[in-house]
MDAnalysis code that builds the backbone (N, CA, C; Angstrom):
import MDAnalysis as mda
import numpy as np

u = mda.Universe.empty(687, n_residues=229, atom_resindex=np.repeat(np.arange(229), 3), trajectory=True)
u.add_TopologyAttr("name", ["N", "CA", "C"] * 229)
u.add_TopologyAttr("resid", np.arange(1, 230))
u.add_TopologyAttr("resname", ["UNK", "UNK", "UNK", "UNK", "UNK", "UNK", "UNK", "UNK", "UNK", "UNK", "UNK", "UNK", "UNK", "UNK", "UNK", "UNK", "UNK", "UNK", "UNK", "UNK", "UNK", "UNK", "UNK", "UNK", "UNK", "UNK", "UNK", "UNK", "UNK", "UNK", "UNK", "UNK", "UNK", "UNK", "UNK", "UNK", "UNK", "UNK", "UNK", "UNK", "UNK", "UNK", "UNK", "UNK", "UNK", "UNK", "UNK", "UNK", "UNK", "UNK", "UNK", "UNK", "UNK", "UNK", "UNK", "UNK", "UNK", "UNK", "UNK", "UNK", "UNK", "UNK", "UNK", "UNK", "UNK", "UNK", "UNK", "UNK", "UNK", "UNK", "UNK", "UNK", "UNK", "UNK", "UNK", "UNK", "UNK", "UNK", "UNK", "UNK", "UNK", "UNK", "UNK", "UNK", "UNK", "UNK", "UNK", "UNK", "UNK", "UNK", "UNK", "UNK", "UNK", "UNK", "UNK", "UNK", "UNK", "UNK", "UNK", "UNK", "UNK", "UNK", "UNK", "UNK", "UNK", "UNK", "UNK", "UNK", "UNK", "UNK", "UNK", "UNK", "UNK", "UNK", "UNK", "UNK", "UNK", "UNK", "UNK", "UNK", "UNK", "UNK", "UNK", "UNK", "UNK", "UNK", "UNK", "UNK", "UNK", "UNK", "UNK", "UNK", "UNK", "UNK", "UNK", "UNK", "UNK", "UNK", "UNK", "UNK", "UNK", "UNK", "UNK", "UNK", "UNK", "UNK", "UNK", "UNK", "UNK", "UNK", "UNK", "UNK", "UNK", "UNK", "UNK", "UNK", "UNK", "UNK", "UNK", "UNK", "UNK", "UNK", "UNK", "UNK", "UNK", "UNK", "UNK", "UNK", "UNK", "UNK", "UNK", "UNK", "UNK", "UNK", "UNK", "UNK", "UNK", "UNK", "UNK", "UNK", "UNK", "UNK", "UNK", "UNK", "UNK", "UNK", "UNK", "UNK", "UNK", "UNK", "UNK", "UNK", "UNK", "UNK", "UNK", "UNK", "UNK", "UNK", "UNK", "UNK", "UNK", "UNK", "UNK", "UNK", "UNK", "UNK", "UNK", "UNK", "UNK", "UNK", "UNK", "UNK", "UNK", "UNK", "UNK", "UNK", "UNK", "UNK", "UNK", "UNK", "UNK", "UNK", "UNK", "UNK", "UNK", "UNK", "UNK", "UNK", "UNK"])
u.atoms.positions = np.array([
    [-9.065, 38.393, -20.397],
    [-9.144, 37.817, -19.045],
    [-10.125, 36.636, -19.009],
    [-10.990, 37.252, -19.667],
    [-12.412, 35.606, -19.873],
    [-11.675, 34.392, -20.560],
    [-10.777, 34.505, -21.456],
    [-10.203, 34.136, -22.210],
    [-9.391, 33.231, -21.190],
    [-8.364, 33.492, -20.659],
    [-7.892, 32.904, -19.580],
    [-8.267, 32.484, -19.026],
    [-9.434, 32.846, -18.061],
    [-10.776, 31.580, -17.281],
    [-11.142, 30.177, -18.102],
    [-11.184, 30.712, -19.085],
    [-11.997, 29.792, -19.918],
    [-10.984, 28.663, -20.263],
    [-9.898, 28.798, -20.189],
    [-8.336, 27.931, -20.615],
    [-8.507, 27.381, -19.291],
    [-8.266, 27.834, -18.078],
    [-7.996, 27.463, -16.895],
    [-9.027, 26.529, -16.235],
    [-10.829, 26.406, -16.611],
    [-12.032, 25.932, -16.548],
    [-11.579, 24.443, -17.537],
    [-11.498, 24.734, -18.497],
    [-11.175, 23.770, -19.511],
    [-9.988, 22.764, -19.193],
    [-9.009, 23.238, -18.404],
    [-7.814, 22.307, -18.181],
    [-8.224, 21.604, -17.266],
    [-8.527, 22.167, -16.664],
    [-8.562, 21.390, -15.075],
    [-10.049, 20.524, -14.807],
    [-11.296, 20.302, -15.858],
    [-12.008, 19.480, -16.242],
    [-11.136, 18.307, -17.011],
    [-10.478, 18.724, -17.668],
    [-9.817, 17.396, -18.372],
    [-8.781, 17.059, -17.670],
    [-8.071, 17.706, -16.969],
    [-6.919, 17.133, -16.024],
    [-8.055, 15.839, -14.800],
    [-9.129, 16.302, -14.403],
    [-10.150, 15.996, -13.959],
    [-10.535, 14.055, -14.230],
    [-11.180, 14.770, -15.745],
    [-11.403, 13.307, -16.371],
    [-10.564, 12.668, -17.017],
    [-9.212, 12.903, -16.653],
    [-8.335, 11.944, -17.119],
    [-8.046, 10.912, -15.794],
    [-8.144, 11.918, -14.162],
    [-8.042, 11.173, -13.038],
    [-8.720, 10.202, -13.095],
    [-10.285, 10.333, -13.077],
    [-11.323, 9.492, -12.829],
    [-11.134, 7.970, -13.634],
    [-10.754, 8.586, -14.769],
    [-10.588, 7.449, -16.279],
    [-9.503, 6.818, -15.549],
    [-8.237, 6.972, -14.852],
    [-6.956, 6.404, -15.247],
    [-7.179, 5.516, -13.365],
    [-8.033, 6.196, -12.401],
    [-7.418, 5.584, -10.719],
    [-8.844, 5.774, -10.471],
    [-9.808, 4.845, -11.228],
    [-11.377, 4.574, -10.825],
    [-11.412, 4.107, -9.391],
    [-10.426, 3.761, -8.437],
    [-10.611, 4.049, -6.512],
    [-10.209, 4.892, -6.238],
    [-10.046, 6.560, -6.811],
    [-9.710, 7.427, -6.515],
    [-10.623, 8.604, -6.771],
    [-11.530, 8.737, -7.442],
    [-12.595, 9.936, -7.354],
    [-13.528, 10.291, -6.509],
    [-13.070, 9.517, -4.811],
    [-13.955, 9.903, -4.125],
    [-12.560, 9.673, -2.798],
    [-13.113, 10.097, -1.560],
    [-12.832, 10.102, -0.614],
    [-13.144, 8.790, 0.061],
    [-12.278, 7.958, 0.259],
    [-13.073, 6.282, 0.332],
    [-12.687, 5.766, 2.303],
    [-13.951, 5.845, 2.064],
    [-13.813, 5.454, 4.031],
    [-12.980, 4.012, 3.992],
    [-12.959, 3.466, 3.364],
    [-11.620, 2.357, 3.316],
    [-10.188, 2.594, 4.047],
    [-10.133, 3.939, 3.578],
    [-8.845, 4.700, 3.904],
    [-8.558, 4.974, 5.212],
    [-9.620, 4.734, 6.150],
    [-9.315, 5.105, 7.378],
    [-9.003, 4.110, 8.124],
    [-9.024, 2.517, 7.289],
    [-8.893, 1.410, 8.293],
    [-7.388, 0.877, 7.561],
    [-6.910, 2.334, 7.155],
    [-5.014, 1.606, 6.055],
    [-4.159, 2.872, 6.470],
    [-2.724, 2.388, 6.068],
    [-2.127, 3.002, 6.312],
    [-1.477, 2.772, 4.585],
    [-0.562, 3.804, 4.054],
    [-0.045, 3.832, 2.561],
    [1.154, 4.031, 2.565],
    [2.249, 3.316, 2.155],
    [3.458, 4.853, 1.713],
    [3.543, 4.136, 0.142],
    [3.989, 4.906, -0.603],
    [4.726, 4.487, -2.347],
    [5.515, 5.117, -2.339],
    [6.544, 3.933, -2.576],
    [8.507, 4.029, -2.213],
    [8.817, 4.946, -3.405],
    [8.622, 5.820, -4.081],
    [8.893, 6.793, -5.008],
    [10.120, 7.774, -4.966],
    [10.905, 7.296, -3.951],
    [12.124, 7.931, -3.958],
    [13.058, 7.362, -5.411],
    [14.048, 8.332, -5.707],
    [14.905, 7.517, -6.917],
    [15.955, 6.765, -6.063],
    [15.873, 5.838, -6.653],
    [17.007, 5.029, -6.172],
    [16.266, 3.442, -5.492],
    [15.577, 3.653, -5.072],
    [14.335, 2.647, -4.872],
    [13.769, 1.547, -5.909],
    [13.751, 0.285, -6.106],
    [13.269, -0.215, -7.119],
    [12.768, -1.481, -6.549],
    [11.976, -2.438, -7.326],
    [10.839, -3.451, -6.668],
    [10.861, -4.411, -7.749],
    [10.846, -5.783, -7.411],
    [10.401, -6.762, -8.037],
    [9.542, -8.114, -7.358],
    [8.508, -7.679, -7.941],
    [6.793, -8.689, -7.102],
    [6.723, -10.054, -7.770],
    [8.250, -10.334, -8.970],
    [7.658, -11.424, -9.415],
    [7.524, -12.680, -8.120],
    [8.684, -12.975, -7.508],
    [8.881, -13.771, -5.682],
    [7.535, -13.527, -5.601],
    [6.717, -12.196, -4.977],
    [5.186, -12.028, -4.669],
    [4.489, -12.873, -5.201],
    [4.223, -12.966, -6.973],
    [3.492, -13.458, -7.458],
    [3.704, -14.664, -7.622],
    [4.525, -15.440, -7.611],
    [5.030, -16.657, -7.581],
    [4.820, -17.582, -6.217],
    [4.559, -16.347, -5.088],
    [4.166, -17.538, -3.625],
    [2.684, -18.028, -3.550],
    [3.346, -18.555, -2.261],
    [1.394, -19.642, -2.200],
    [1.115, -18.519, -1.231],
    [-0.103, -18.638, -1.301],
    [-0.991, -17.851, -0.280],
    [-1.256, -15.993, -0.273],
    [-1.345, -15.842, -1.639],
    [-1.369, -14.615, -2.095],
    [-2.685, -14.286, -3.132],
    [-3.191, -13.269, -2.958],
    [-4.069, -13.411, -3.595],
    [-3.909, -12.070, -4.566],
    [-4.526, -12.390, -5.926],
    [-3.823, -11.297, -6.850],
    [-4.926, -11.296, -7.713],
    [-4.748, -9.923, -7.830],
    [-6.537, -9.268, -8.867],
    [-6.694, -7.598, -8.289],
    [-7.017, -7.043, -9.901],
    [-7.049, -5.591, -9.704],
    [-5.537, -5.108, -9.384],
    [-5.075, -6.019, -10.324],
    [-3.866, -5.034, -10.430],
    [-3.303, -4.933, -8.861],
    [-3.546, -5.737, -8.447],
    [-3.309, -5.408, -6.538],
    [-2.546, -7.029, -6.080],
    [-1.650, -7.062, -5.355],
    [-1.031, -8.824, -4.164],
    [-1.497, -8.266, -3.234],
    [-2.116, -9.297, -2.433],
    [-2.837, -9.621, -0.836],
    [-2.038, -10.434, -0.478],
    [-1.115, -10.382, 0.534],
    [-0.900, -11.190, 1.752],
    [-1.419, -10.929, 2.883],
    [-1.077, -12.401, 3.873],
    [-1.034, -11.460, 5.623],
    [-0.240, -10.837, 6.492],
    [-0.029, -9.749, 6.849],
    [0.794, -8.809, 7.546],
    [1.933, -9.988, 8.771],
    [3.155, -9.641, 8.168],
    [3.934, -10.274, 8.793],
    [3.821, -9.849, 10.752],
    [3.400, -8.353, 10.821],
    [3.021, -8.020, 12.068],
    [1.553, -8.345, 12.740],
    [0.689, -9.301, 12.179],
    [-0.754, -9.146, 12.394],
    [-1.137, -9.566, 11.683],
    [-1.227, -11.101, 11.466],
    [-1.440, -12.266, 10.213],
    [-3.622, -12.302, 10.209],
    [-4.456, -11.006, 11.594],
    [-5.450, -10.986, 11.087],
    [-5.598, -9.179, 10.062],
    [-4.395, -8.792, 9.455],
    [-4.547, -7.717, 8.437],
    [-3.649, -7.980, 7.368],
    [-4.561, -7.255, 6.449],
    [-3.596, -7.650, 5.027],
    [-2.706, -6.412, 4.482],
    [-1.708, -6.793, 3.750],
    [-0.502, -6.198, 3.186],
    [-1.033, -6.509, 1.736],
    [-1.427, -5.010, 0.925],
    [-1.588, -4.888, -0.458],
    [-0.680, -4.281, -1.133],
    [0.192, -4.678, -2.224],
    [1.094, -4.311, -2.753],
    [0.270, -4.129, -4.218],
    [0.774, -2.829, -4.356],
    [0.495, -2.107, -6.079],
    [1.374, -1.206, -6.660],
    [2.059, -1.730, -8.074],
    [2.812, -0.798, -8.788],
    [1.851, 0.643, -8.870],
    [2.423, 2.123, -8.332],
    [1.635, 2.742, -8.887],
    [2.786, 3.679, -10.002],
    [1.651, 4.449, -10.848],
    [1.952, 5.522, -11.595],
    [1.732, 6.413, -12.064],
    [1.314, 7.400, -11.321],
    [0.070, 8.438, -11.787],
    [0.789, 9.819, -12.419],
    [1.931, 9.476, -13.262],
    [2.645, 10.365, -14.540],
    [1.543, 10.381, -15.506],
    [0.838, 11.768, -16.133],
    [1.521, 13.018, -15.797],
    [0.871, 13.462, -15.057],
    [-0.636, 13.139, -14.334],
    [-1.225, 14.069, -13.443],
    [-0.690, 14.514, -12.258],
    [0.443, 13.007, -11.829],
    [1.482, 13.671, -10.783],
    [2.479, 12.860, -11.201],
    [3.896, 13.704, -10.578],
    [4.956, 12.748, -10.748],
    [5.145, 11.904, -9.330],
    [4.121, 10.929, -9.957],
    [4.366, 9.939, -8.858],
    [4.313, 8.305, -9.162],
    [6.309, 8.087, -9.138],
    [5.299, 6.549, -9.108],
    [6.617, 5.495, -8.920],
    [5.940, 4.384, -8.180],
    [6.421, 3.753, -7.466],
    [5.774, 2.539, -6.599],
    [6.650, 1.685, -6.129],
    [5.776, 0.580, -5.184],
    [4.479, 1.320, -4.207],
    [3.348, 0.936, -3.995],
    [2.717, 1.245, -3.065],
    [2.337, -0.282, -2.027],
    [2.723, -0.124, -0.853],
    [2.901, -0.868, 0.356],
    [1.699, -0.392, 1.541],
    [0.588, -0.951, 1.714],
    [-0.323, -0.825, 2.085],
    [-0.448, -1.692, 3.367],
    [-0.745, -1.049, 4.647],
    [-1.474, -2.320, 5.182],
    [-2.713, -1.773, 6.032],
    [-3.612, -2.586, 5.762],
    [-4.895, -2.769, 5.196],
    [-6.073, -3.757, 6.666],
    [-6.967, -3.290, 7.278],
    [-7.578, -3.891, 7.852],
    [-8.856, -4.107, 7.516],
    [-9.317, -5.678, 7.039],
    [-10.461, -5.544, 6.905],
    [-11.651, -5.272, 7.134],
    [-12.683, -5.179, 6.496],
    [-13.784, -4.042, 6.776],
    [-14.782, -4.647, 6.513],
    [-16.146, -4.575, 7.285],
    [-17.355, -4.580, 7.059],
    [-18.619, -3.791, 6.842],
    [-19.931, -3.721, 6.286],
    [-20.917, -2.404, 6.679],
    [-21.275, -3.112, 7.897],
    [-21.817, -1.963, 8.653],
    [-22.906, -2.000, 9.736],
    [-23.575, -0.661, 9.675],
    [-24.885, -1.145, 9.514],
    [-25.900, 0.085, 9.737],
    [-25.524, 1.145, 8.483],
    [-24.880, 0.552, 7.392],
    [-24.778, 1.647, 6.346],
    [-23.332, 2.196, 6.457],
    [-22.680, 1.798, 7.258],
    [-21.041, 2.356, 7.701],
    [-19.811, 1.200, 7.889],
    [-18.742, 1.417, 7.088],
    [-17.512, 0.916, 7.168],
    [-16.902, 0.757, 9.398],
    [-16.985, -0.936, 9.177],
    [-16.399, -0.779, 10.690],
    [-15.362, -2.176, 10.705],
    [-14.821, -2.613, 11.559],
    [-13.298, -3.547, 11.092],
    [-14.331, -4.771, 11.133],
    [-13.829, -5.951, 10.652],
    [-14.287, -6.949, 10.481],
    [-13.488, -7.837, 11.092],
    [-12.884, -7.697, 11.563],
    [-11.699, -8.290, 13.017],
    [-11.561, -7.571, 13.979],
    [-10.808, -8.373, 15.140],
    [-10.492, -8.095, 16.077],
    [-9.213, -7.460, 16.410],
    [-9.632, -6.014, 15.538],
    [-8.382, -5.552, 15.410],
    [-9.202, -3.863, 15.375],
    [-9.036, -3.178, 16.227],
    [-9.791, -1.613, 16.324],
    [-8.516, -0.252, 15.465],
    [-9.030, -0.231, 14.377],
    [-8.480, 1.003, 14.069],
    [-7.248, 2.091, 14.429],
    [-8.236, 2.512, 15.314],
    [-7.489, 3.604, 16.261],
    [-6.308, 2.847, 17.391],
    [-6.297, 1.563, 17.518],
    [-5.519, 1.402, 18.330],
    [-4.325, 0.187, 18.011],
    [-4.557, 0.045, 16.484],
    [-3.521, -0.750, 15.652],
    [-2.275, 0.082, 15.618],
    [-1.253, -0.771, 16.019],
    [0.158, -0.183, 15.483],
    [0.595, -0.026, 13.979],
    [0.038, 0.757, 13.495],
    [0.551, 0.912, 11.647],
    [1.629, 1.207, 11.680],
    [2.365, 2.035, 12.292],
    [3.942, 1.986, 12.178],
    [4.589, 1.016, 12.366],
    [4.353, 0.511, 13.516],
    [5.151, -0.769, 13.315],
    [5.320, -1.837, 12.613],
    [3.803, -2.173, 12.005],
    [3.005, -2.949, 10.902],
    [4.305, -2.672, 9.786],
    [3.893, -1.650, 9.410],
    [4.688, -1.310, 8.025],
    [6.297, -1.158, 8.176],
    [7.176, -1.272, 9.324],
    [8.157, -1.309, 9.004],
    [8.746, -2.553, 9.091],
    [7.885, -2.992, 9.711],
    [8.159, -4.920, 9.538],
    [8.277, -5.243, 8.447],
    [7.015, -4.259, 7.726],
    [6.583, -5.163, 6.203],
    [7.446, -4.523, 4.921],
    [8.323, -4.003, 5.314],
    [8.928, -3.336, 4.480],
    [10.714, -3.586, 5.056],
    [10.697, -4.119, 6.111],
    [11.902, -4.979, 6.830],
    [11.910, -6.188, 5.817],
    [10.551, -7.153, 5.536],
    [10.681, -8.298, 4.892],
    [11.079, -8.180, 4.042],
    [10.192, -7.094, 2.967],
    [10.349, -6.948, 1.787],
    [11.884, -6.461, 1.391],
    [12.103, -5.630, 2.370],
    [13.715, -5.556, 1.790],
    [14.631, -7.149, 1.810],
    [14.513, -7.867, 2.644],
    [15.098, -8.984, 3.217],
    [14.923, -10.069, 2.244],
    [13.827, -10.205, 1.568],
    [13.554, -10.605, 0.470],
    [13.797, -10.307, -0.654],
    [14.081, -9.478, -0.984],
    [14.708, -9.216, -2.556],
    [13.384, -8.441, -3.258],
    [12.612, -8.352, -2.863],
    [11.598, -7.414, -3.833],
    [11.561, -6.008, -4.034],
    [11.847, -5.501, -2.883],
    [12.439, -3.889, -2.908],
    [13.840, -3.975, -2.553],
    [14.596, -3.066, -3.158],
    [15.996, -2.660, -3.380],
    [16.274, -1.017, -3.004],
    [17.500, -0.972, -2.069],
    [17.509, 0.692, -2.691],
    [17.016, 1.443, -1.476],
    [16.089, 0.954, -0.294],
    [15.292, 0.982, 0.627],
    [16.876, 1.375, 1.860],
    [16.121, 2.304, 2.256],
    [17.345, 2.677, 3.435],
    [16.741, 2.262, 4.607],
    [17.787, 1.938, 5.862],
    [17.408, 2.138, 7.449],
    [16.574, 3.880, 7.658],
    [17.572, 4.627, 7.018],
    [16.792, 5.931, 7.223],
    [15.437, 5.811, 6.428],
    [15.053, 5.199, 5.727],
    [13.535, 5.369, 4.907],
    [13.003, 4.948, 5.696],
    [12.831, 3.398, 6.058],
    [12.294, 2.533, 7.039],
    [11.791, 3.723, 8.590],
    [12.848, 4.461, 8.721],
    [12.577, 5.118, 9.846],
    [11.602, 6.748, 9.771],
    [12.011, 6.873, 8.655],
    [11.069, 8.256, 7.988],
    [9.720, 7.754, 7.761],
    [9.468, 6.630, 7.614],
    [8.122, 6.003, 6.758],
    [7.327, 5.727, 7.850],
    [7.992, 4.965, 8.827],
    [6.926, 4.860, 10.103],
    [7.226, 5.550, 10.614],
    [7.687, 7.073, 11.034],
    [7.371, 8.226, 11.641],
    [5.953, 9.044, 10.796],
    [6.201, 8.499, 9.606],
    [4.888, 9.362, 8.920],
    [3.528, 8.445, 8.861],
    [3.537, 7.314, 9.072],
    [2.190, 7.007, 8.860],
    [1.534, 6.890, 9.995],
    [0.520, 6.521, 9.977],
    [-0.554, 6.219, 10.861],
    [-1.931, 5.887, 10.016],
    [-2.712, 5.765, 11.235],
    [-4.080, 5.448, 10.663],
    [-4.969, 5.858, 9.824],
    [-5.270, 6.349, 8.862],
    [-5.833, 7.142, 7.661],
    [-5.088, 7.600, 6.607],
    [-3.416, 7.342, 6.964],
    [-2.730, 7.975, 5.922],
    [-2.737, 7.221, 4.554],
    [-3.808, 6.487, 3.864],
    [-4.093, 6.313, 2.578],
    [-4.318, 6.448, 1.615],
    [-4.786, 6.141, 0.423],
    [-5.217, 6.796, -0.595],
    [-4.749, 7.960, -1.288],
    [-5.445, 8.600, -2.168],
    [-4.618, 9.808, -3.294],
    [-3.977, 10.930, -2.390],
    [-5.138, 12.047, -1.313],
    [-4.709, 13.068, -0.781],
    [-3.841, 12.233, 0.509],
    [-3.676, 11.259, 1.200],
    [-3.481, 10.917, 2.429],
    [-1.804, 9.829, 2.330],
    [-1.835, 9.309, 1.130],
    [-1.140, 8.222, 1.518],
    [0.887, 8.796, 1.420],
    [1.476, 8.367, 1.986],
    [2.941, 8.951, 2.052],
    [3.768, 9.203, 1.126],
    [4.596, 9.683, 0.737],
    [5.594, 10.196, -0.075],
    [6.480, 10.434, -0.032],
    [7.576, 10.430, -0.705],
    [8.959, 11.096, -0.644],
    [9.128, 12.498, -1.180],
    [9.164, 13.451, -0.576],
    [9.435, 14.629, -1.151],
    [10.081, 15.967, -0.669],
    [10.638, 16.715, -1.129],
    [11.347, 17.251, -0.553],
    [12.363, 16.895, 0.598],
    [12.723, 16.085, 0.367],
    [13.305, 15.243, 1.329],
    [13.520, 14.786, 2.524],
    [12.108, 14.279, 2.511],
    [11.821, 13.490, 3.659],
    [10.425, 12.766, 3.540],
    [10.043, 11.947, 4.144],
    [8.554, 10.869, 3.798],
    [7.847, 12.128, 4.542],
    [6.548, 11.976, 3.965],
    [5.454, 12.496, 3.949],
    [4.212, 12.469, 3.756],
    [3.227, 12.587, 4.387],
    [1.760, 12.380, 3.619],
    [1.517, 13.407, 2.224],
    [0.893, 13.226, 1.548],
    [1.026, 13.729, 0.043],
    [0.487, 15.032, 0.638],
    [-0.636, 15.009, 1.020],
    [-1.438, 16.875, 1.310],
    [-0.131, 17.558, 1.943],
    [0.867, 17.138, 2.601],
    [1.640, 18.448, 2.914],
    [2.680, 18.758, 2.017],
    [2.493, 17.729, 0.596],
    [3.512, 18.358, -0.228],
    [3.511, 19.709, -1.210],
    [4.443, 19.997, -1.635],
    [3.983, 20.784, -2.021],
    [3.102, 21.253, -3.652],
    [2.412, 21.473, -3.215],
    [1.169, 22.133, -4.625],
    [0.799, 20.624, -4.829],
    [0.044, 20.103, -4.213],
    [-0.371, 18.720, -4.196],
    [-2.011, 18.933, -4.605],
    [-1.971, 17.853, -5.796],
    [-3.493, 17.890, -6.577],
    [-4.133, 17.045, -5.680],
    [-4.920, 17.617, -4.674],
    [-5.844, 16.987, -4.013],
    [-7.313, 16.834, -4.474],
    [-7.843, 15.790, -4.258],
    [-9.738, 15.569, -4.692],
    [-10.307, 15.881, -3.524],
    [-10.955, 16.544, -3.516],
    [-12.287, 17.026, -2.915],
    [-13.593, 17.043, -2.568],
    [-13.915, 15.746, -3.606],
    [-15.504, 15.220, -3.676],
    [-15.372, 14.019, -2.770],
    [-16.581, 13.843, -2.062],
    [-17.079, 13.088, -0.891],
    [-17.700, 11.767, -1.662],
    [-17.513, 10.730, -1.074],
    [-17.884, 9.437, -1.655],
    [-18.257, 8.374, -0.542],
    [-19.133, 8.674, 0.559],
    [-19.290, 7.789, 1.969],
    [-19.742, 6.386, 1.257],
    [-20.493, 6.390, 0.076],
    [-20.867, 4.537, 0.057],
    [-19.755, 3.965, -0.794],
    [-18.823, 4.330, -1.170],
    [-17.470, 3.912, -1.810],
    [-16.520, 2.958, -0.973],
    [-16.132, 1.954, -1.402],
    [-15.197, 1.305, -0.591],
    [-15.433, 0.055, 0.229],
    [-14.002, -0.440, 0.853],
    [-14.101, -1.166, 1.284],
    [-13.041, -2.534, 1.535],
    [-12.950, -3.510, 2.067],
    [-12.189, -4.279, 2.109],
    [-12.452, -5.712, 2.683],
    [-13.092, -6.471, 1.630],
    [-13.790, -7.823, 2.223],
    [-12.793, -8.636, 3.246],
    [-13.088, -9.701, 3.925],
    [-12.498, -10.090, 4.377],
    [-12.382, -11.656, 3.887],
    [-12.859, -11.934, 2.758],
    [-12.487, -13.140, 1.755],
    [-11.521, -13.051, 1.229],
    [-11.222, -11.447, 0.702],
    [-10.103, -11.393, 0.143],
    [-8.583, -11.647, 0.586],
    [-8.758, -11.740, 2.026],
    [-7.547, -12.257, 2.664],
    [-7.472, -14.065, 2.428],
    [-5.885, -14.296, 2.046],
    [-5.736, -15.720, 2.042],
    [-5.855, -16.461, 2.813],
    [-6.218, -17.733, 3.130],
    [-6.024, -18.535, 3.818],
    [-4.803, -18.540, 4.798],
    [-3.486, -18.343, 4.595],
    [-2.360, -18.771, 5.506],
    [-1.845, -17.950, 5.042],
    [-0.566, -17.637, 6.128],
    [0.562, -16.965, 5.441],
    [1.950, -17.449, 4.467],
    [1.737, -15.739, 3.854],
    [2.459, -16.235, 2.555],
    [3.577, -16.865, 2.646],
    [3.904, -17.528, 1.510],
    [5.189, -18.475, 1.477],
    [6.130, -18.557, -0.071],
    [7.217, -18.051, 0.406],
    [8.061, -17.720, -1.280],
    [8.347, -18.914, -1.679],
    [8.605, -19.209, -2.840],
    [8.967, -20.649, -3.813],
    [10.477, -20.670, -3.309],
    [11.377, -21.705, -2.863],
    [12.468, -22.043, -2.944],
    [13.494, -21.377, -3.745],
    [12.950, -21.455, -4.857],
    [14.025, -20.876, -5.994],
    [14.099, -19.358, -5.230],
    [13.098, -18.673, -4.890],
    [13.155, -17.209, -4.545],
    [13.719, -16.826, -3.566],
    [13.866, -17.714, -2.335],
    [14.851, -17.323, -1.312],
    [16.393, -17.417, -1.306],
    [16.508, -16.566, -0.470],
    [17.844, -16.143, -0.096],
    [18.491, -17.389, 0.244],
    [20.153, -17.644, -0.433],
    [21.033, -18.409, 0.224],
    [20.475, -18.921, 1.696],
    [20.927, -18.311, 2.432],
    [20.496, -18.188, 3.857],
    [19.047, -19.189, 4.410],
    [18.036, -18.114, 3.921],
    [16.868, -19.194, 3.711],
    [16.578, -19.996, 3.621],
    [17.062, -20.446, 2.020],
    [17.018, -21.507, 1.634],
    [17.714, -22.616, 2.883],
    [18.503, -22.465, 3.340],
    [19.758, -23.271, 4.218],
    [18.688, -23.566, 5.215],
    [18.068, -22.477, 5.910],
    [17.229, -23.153, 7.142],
    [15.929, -23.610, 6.474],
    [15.222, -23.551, 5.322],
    [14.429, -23.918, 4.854],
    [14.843, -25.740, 4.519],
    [16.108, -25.844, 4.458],
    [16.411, -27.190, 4.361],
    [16.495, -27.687, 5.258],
    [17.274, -27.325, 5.922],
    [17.263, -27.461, 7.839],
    [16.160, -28.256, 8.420],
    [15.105, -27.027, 8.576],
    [13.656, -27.181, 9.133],
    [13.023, -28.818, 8.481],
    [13.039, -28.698, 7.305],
    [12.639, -29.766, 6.844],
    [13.268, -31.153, 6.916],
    [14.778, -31.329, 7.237],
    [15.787, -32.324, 7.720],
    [14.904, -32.706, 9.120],
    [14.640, -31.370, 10.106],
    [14.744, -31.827, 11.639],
    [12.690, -32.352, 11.816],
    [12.008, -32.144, 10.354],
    [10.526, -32.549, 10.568],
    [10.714, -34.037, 10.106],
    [11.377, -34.098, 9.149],
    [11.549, -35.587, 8.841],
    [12.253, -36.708, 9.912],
    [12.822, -36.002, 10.988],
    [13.322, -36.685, 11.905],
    [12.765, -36.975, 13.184],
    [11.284, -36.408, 13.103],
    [10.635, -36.334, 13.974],
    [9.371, -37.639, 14.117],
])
């Protein structure tokens, strides 16, 4: 029976320090999380391509992370990250973030715009931003029914490892109600954060080559009726 403790002590330290090693913004509980909302499109059938992302002006890219400005609320940002956290979970997929920036005061995370937390529309935020992204060609595979499951599940804190949304069992979800979900537990209050440099200058703008037929057409358009001006 000690024998068994001792297997079970031993796994779950190294299941442990493999987390910490592999999602270093994830070993704590990060008050960041309360000024975002998360889902990662991890359904099968779902698939993503950020090169369009990385290729526009007004994006800012580092840490493995794209910053734009929220097509719903050009003063919050939209962070896009491949995630993949196989084998500690089977999870992985686009993660679609949107994100309000943050400042300390007095030792504490508080918005750094004029934009209050508790009374931001994150649902709506994110189905805009995931309206574009389908519309754009970067996610594929993306249903009307997802779109509608995804902002029924988020809201304000639903971020990060234990909090941020999921597909499972079929239907979107915050990860803690899935089931047998490896949640962290350790407290991390000076962790985190979200400058507000890190937001770009203007909003983003795809390269020509990357838009849609369509697009492109009024993108020519627009520019016919400025030159005529």
């Amino acid at each position: 029976m000690k024998e068994k403790i001792g297997d079970v002590l031993i796994l779950s330290a190294v299941l442990l320090s493999v987390l910490i090693v592999t999602h270093p913004a994830y070993p704590c509980f990060n008050p960041t999380d309360l000024f975002a909302a998360e889902v990662v499109l991890n359904r099968s059938g779902i698939s993503c391509d950020l090169a369009p992302i990385r290729r526009a002006r007004n994006v800012f890219s580092g840490d493995d992370v794209l910053v734009y400005r929220s097509h719903f609320d050009d003063r919050v940002a939209v962070i896009l990250r491949e995630i993949d956290d196989r084998p500690i979970i089977p999870l992985k997929g686009l993660s679609v973030r949107i994100q309000i920036p943050t400042r300390r005061e007095n030792g504490k995370l508080v918005e750094a715009v004029d934009v209050k937390r508790k009374e931001f529309d994150f649902k709506s935020a994110m189905r805009i931003e995931i309206e574009w992204l389908r519309a754009k060609g970067v996610i594929r595979g993306v249903t009307d029914e997802d779109i509608k499951g995804i902002s029924e599940a988020v809201k304000a804190g639903n971020a990060g490892w234990n909090s941020r949304v999921v597909f499972d069992d079929g239907r979107w979800q915050p990860y803690y109600e899935t089931k047998n979900p490896l949640l962290l537990r350790a407290k991390g209050d000076g962790c985190g954060g979200f400058a507000l440099e890190r937001m770009p200058e203007g909003m983003i703008a795809l390269n020509v080559s990357d838009l849609s037929p369509r697009d492109k057409l009024a993108t020519t358009w627009g520019r016919c009726k400025d030159r005529q001006r």
